[in-house]
DSSP file (Angstrom, degrees, kcal/mol; ACC not computed):
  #  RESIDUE AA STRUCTURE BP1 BP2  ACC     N-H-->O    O-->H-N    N-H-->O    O-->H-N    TCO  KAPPA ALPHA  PHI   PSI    X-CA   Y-CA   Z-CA
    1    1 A X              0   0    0      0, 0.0     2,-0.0     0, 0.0     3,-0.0   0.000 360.0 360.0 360.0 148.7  -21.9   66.1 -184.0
    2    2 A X     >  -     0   0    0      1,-0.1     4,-1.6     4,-0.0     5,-0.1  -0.335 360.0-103.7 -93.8-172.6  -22.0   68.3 -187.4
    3    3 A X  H  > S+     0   0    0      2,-0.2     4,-1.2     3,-0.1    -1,-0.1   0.912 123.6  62.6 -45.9 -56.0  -20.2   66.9 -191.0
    4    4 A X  H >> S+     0   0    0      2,-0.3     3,-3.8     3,-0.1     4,-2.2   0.977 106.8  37.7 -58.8 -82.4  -17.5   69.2 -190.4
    5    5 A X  H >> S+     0   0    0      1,-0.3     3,-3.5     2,-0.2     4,-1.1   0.698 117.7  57.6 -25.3 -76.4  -16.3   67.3 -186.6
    6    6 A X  H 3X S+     0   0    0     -4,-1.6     4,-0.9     1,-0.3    -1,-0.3   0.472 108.7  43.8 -26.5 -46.4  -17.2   64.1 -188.6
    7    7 A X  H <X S+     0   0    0     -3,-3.8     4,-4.4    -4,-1.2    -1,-0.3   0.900 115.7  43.7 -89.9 -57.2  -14.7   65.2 -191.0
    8    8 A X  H << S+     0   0    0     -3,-3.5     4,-0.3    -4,-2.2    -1,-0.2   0.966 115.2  46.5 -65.9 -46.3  -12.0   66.2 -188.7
    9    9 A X  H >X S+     0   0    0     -4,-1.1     4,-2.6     1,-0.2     3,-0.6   0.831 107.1  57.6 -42.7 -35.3  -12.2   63.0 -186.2
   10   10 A X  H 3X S+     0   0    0     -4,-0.9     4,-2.4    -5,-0.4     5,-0.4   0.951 108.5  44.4 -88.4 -43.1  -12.3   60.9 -188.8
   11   11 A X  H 3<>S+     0   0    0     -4,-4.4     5,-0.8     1,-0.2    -1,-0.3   0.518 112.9  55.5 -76.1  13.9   -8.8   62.4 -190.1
   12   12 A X  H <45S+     0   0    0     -3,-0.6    -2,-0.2    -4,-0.3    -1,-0.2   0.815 102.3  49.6 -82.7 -50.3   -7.6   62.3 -186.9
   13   13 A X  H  <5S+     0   0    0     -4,-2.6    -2,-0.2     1,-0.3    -3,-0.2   0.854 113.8  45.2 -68.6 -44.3   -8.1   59.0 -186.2
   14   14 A X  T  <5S-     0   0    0     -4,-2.4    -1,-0.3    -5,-0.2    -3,-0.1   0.628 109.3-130.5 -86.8   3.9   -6.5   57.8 -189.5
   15   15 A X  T   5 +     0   0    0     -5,-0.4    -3,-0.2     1,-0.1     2,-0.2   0.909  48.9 158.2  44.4  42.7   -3.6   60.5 -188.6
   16   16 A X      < -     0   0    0     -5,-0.8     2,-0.7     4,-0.1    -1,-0.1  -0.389  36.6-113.4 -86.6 166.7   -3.6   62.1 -191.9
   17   17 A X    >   -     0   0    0     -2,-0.2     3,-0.7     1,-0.1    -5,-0.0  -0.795  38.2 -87.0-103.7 143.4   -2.2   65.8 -192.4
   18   18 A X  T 3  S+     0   0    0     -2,-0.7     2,-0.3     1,-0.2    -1,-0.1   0.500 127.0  28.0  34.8 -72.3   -3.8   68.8 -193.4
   19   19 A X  T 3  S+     0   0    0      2,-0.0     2,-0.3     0, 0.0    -1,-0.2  -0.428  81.4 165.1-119.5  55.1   -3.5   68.1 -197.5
   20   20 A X    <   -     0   0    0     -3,-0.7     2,-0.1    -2,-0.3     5,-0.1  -0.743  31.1-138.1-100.3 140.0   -3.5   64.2 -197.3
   21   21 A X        -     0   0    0     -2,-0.3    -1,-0.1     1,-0.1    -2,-0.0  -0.274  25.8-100.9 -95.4 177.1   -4.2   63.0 -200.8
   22   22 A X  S >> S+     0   0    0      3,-0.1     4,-2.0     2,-0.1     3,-0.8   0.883 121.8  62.8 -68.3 -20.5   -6.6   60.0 -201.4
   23   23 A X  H 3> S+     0   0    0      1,-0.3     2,-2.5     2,-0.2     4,-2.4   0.953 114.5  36.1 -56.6 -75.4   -3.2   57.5 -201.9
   24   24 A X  H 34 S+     0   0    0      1,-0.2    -1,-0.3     2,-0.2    -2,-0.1   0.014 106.1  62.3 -80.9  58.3   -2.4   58.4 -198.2
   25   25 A X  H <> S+     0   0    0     -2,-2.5     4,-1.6    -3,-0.8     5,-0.2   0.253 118.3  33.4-130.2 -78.7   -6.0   58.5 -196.9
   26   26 A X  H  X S+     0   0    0     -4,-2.0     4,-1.6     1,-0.2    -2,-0.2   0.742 117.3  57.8 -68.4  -9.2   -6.1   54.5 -198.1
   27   27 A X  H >X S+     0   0    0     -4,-2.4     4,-3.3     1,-0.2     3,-0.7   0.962 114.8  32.9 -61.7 -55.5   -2.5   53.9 -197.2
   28   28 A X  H 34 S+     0   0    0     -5,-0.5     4,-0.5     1,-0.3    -2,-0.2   0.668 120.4  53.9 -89.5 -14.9   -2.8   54.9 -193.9
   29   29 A X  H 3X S+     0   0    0     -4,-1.6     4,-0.5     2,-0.2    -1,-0.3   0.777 113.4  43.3 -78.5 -43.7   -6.7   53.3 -193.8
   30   30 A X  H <X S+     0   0    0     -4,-1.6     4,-2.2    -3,-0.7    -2,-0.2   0.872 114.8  50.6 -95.0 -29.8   -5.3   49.9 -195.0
   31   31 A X  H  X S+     0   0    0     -4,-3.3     4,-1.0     1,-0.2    -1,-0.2   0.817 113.0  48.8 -54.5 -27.4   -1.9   50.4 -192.1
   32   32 A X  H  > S+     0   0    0     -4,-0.5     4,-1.2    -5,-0.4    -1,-0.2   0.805 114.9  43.8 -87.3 -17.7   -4.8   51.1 -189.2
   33   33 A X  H  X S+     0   0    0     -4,-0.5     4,-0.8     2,-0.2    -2,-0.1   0.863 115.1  46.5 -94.1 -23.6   -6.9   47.8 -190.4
   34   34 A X  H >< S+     0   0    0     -4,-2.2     3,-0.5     2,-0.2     6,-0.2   0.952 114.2  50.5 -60.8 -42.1   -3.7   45.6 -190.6
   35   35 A X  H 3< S+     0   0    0     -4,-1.0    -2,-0.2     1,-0.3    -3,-0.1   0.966 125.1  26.6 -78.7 -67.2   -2.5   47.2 -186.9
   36   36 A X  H 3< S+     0   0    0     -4,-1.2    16,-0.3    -5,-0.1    -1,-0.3   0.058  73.4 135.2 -76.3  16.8   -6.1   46.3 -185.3
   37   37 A X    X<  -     0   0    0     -4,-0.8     3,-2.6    -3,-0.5    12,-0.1  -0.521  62.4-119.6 -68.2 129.2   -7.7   43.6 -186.9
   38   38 A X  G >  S+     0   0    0      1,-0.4     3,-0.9    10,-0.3     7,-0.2   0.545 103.7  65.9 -57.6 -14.2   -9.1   41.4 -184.2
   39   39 A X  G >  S+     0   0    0      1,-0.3     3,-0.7     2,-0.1    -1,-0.4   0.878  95.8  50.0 -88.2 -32.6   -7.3   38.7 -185.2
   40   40 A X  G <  S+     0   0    0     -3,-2.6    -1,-0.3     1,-0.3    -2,-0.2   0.317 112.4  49.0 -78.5  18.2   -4.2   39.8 -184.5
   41   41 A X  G X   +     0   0    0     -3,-0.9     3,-1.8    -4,-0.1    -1,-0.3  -0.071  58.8 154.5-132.6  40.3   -5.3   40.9 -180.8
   42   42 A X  T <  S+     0   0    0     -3,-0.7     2,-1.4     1,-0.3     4,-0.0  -0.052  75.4  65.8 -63.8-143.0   -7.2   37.6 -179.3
   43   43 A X  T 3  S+     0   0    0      1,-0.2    -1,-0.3     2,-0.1    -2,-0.1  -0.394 121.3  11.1   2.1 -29.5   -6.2   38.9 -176.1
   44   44 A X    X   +     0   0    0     -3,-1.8     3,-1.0    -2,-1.4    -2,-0.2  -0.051  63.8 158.0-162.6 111.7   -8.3   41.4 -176.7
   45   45 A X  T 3   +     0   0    0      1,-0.3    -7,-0.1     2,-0.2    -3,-0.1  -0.173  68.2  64.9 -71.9  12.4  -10.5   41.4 -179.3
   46   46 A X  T >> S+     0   0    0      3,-0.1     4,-2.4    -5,-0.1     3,-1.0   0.770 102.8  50.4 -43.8 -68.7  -13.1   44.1 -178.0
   47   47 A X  H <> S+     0   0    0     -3,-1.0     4,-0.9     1,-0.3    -2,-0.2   0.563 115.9  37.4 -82.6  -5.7  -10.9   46.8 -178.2
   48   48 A X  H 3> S+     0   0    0     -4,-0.2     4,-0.8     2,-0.2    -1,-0.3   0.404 114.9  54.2-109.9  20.8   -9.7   46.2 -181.6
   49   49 A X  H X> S+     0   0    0     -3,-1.0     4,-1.6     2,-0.2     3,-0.8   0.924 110.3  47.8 -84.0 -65.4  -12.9   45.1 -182.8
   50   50 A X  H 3X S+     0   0    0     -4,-2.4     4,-2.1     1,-0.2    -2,-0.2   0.939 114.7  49.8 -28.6 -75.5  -14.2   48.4 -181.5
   51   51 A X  H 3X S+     0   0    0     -4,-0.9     4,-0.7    -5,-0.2    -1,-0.2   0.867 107.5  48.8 -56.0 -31.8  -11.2   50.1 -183.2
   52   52 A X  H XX S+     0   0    0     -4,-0.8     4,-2.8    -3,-0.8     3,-2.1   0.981 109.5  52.4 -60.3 -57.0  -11.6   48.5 -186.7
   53   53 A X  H 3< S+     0   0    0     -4,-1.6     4,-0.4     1,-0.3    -2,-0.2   0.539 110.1  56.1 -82.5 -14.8  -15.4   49.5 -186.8
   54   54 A X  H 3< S+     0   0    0     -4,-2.1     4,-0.4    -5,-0.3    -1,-0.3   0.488 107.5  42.1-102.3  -2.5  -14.1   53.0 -185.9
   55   55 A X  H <X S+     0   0    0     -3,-2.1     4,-3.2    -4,-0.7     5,-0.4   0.640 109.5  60.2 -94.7 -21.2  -11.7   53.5 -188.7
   56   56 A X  T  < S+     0   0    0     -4,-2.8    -3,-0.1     2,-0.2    -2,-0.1   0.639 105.1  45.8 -57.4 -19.7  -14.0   52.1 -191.1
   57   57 A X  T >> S+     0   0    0     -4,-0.4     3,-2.7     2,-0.2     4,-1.2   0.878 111.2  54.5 -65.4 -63.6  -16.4   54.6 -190.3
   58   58 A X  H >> S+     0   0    0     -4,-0.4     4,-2.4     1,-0.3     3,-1.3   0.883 109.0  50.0 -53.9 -48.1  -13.6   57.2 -190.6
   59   59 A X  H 3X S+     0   0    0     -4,-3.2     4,-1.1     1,-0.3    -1,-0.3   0.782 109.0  50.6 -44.9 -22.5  -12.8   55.9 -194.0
   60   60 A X  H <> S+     0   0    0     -3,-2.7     4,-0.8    -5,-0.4    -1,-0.3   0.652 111.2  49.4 -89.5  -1.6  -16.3   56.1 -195.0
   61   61 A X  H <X S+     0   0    0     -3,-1.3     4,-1.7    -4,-1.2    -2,-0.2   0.788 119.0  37.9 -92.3 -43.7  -16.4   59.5 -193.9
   62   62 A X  H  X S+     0   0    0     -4,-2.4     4,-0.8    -5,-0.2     5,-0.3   0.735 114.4  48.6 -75.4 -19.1  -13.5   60.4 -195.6
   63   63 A X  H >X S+     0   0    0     -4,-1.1     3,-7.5    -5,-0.4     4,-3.5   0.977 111.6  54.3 -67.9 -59.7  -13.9   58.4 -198.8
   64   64 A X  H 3< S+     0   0    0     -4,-0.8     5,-0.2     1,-0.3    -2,-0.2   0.881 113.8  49.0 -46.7 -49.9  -18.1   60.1 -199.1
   65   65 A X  H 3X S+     0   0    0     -4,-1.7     4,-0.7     2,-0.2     3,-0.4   0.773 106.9  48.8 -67.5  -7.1  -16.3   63.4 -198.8
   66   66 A X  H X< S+     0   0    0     -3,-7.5     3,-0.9    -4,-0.8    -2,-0.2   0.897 114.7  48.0 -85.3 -42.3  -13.5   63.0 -201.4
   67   67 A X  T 3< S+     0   0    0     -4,-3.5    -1,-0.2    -5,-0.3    -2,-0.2   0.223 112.3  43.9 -96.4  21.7  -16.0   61.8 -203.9
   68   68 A X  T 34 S+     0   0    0     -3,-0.4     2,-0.2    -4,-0.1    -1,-0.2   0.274  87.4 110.7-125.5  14.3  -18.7   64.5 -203.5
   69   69 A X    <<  -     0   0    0     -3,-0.9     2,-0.5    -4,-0.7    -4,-0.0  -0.477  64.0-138.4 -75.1 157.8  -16.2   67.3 -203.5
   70   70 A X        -     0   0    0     -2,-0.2     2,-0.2     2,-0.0    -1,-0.1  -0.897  13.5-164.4-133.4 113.3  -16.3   69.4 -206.6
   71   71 A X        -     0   0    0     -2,-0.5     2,-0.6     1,-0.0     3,-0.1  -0.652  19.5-143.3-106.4 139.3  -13.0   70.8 -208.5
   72   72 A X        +     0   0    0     -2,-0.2    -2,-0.0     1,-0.1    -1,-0.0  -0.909  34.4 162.6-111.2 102.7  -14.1   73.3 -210.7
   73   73 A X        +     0   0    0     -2,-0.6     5,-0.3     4,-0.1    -1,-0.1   0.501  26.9 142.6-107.8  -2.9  -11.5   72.6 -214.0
   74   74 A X     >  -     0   0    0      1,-0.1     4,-1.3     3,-0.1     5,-0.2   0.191  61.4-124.1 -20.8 150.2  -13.6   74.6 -216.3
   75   75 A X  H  > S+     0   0    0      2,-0.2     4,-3.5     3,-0.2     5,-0.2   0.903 109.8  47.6 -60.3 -43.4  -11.7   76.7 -218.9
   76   76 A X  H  > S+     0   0    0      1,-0.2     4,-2.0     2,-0.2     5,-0.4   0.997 110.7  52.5 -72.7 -61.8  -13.4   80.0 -217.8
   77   77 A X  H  4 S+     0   0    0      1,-0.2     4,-0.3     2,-0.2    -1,-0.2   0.654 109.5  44.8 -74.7 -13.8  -12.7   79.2 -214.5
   78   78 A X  H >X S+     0   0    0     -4,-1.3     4,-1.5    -5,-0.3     3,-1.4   0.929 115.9  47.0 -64.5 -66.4   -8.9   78.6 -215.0
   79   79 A X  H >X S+     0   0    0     -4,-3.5     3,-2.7     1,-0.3     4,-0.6   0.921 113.3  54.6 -61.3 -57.5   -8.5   81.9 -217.3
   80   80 A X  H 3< S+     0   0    0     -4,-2.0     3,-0.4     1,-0.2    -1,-0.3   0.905 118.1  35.4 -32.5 -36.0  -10.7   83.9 -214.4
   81   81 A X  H <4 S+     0   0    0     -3,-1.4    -1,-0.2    -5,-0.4    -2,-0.2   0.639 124.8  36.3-102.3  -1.2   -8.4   82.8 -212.0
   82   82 A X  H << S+     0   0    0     -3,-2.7     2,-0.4    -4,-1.5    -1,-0.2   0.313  94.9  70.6-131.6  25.3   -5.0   82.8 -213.8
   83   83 A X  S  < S-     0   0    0     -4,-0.6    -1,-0.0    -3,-0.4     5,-0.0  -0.997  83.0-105.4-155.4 159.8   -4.6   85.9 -216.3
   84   84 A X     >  -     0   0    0     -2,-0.4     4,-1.2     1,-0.1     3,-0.3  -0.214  36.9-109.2 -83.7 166.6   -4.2   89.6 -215.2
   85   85 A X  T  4 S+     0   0    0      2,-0.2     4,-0.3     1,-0.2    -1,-0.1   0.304 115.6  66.7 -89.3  17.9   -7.4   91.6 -215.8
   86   86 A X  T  > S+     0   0    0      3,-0.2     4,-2.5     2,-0.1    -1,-0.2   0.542 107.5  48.2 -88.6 -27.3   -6.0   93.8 -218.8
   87   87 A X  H  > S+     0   0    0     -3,-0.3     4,-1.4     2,-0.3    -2,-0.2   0.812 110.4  51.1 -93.6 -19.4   -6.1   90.2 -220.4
   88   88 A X  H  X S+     0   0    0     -4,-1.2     4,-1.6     2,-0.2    -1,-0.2   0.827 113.8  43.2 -54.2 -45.3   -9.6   89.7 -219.2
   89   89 A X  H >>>S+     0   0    0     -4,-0.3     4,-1.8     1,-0.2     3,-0.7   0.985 110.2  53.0 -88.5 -54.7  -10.6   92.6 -220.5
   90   90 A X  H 3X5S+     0   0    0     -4,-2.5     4,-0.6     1,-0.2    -1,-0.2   0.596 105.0  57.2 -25.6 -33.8   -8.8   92.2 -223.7
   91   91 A X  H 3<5S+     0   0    0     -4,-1.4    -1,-0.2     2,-0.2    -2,-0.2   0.776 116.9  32.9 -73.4 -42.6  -10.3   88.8 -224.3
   92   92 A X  H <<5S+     0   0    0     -4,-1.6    -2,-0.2    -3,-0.7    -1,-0.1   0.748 133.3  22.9 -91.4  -9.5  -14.0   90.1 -224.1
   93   93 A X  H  <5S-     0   0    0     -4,-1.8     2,-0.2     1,-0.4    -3,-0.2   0.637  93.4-134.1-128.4 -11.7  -13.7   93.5 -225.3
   94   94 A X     << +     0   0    0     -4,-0.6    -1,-0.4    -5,-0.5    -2,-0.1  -0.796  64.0   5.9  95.7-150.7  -10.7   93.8 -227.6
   95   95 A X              0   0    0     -2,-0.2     0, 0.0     1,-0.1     0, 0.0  -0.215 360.0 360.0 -54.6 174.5   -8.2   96.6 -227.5
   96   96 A X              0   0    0     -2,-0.0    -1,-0.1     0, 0.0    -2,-0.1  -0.015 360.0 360.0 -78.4 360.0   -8.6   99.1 -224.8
């Protein structure tokens, strides 16, 4: 299975949406551990032992990708991306 599935399963399982921020990525991480922690299932405690140990992965899947993704906040890369190119060009060259 590539990064990418990893990626997607693992927000599946925690049933986060599309642009879930890291507050609901551990909300919804610490609501799946509460809802299946083996102690609350002795009846059976396989299947939510089995389920804990498979969001915990998915949190570690999610967490390792939030913390090596890379926001580019540079100055240059905000004025590239946010001013018209007459002002681009005005900033490096002068008038026209």
């Amino acid at each position: 299975m590539s990064s990418f599935e990893k990626l997607i399963k693992a927000k599946t399982l925690l049933g986060l949406r599309e642009t879930a921020s890291l507050k609901e990525i551990k909300l919804s991480y610490k609501n799946l551990m509460k809802k299946w922690h083996p102690d609350k299932h002795r009846d059976n405690v396989k299947q939510a032992t089995t389920m804990s140990v498979s969001i915990n992965e998915a949190y570690e899947i999610l967490l390792e990708y939030c913390n090596h993704y890379e926001y580019d906040f540079s100055e240059e890369k905000i004025k590239r991306d946010y001013i018209t190119p007459a002002q681009w060009w005005h900033d490096k060259f002068g008038e026209k």
